[in-house]
KEKE-3310 file (N, C-alpha, C; in steps of 0.2 Angstrom, whole numbers, plus 5000, padded with zeros to 4 digits):
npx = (5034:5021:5027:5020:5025:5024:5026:5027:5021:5025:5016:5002:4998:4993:4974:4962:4951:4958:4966:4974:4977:4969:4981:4983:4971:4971:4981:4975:4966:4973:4979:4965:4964:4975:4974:4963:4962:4962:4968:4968:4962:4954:4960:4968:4978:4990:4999:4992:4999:5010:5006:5011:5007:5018:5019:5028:5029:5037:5047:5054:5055:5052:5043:5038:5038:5037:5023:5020:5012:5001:4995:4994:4983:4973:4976:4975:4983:4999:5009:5005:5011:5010:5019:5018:5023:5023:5031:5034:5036:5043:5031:5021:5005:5004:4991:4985:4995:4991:4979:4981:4985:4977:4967:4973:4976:4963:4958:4967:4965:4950:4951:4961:4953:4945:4953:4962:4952:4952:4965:4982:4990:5002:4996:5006:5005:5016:5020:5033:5043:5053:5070:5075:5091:5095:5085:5080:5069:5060:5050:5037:5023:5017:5011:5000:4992:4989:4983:4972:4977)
npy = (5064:5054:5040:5027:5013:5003:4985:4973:4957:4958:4952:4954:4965:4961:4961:4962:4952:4942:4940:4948:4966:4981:4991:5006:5012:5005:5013:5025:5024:5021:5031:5043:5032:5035:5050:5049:5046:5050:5056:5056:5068:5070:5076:5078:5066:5063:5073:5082:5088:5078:5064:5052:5037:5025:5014:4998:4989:4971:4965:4954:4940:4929:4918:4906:4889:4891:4889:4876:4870:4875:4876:4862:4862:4868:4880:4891:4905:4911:4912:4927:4943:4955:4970:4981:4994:5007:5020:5031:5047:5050:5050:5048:5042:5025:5021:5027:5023:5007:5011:5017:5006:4999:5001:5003:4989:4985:4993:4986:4972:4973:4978:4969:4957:4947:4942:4936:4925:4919:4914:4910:4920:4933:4947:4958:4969:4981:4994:5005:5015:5030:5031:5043:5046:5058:5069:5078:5090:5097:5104:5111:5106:5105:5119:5123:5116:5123:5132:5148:5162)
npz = (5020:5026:5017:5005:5000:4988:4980:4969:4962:4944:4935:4939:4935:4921:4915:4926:4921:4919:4931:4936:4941:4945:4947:4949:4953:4967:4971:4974:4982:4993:4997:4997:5011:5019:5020:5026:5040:5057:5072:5090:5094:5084:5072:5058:5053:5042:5030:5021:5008:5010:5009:4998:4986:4979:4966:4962:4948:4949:4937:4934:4945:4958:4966:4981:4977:4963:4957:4956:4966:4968:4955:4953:4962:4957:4949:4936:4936:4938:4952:4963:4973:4982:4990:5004:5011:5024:5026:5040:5050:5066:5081:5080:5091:5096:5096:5085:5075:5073:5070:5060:5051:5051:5042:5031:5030:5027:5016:5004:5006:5003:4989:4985:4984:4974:4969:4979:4983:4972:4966:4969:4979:4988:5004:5010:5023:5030:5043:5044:5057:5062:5068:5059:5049:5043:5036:5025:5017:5003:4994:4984:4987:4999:5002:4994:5001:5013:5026:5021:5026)
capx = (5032:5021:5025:5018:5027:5019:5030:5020:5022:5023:5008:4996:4997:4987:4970:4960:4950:4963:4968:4977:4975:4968:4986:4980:4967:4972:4987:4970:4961:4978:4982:4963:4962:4979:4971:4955:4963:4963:4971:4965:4958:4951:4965:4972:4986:4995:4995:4988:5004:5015:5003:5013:5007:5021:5016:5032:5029:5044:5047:5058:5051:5051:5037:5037:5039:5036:5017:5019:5007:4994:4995:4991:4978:4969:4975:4979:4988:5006:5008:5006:5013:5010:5022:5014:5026:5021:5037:5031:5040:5040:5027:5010:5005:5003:4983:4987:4999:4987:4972:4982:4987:4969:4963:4975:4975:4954:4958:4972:4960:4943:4955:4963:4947:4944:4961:4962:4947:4953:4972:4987:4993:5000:4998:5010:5008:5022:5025:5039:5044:5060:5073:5078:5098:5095:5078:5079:5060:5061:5041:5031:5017:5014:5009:4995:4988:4991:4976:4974:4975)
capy = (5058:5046:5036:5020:5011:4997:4982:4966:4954:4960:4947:4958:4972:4960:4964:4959:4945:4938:4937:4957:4972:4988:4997:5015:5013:5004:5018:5030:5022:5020:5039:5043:5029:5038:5056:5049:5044:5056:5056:5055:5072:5072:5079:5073:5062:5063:5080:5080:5087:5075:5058:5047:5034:5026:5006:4997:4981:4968:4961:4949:4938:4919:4915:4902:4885:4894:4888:4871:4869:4880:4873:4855:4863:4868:4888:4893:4908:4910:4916:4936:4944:4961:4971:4987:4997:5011:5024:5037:5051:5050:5055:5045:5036:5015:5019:5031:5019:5003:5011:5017:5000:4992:5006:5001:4986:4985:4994:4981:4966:4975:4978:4960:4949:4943:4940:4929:4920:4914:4913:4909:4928:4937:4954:4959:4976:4984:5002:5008:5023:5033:5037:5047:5049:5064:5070:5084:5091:5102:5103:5116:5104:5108:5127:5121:5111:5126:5136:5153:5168)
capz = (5024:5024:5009:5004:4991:4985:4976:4966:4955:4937:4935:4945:4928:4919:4916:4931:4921:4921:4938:4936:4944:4944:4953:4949:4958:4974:4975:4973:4987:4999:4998:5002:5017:5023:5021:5031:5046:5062:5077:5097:5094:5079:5069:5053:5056:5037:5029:5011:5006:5011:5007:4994:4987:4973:4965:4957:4948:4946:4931:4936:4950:4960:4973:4984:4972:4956:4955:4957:4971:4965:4948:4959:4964:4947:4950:4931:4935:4942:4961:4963:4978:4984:4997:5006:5015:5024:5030:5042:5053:5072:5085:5081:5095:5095:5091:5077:5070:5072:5067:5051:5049:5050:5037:5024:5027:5025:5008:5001:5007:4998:4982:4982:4986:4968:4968:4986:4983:4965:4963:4975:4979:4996:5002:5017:5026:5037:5045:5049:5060:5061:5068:5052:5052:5040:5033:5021:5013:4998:4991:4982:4987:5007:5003:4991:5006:5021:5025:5019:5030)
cpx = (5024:5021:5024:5021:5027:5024:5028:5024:5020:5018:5001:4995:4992:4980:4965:4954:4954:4967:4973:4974:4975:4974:4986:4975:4967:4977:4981:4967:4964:4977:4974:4962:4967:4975:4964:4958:4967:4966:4967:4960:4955:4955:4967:4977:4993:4994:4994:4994:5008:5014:5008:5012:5013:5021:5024:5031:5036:5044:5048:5056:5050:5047:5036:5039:5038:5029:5016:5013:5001:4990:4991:4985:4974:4967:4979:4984:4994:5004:5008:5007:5014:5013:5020:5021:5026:5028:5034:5036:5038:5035:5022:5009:5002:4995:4984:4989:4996:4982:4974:4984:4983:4966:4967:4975:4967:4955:4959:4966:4956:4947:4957:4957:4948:4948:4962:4958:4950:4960:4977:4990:4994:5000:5000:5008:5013:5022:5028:5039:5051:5064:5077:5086:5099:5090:5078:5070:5064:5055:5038:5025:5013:5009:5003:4989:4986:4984:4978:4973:4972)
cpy = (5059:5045:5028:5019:5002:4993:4976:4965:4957:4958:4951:4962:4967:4962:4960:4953:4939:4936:4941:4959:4978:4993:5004:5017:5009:5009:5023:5028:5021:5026:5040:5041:5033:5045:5056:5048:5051:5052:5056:5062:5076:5075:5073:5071:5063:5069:5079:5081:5081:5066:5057:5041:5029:5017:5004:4988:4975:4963:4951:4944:4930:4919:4908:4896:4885:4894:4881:4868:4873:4878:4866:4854:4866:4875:4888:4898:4907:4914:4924:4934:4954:4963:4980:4990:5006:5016:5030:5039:5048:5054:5055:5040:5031:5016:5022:5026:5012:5004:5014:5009:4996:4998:5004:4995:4982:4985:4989:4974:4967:4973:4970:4956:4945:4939:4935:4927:4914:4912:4914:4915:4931:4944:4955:4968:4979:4991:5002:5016:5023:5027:5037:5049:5055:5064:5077:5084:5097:5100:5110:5115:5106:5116:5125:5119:5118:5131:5144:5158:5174)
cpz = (5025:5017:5011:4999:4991:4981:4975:4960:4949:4934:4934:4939:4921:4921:4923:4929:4920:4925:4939:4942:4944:4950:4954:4955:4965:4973:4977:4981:4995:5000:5002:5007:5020:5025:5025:5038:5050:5068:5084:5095:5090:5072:5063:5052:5049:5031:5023:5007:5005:5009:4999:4994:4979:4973:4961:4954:4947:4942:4932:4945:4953:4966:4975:4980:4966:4953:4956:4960:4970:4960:4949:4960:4961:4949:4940:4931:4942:4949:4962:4971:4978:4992:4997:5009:5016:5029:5035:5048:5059:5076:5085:5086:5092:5092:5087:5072:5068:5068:5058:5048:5047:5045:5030:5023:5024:5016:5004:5002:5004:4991:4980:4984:4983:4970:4974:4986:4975:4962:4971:4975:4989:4994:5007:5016:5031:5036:5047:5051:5061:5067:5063:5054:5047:5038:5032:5015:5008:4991:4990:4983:4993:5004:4999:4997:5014:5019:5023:5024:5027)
residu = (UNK:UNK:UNK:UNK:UNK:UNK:UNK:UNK:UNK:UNK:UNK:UNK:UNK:UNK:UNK:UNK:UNK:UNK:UNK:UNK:UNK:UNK:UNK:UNK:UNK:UNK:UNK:UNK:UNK:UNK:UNK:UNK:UNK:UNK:UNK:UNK:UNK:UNK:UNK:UNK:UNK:UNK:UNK:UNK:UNK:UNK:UNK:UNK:UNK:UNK:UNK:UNK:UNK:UNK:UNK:UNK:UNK:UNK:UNK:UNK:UNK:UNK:UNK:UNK:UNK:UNK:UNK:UNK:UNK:UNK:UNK:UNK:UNK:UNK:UNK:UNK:UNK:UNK:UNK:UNK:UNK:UNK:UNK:UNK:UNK:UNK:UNK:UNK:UNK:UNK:UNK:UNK:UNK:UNK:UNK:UNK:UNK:UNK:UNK:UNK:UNK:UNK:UNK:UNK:UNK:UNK:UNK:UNK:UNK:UNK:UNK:UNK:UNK:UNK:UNK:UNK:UNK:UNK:UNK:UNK:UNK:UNK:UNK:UNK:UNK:UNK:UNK:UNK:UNK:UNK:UNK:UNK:UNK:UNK:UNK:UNK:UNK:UNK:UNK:UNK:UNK:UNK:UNK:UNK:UNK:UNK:UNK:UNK:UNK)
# end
């Protein structure tokens, strides 16, 4: 923990002059905004190990009236729709959890501009926090990340 997993219209994988997106690179720009953000005293709030950031697109897809309205309104591409959700363990307090929430959402707003200035598209963020009714880890990644003595 923390994962972000990202879920958008299969649209959005066109190429961005076409009213696409570059999703490598927003997953690349979430993970570092997670990795930037500290806590009341300075501390790193999401460990390097544990930062995932994982995009899925959906093939398969209906938004709001299917273009209708958009279309109306002289948008030639279909509707995108981008869903953030960010999953994280307990134990950050309400500022931790806000200021991460205004850091990624900054990111996701910078990343889609084009795209919300020039085509009908949302982008929702939500974090959730526990409580885990089981939470098993099993990582060779953490030891990578852990200081050396």
């Amino acid at each position: 923990m923390p994962h972000l997993v990202i879920l958008y219209t299969g649209n959005l994988d066109a190429p961005v002059a076409q009213g696409g997106s570059d999703i490598d690179a927003l997953c690349r720009s979430l993970a570092d905004a997670m990795l930037g953000v500290k806590d009341e005293a300075g501390k790193q709030v999401f460990p390097t190990g544990g930062v995932r950031v994982l995009a899925y697109p959906a093939p398969h897809f209906a938004v709001a009236d299917g273009g209708a309205a958009g279309r109306a309104a002289g948008h030639a591409a279909d509707y995108g729709f981008v869903y953030l959700n960010l999953r994280m363990g307990r134990g950050r307090s309400a500022a931790v959890q806000q200021l991460a929430g205004q850091r990624l959402e900054a990111v996701a707003k910078a990343h889609f501009a084009t795209q919300l200035a020039h085509r009908p598209i949302g982008v929702t963020l939500q974090i959730d926090e526990g409580p885990e009714v089981f939470d098993a880890k099993n990582s060779s990644l953490h030891p990578l990340f852990a200081p050396k003595a």
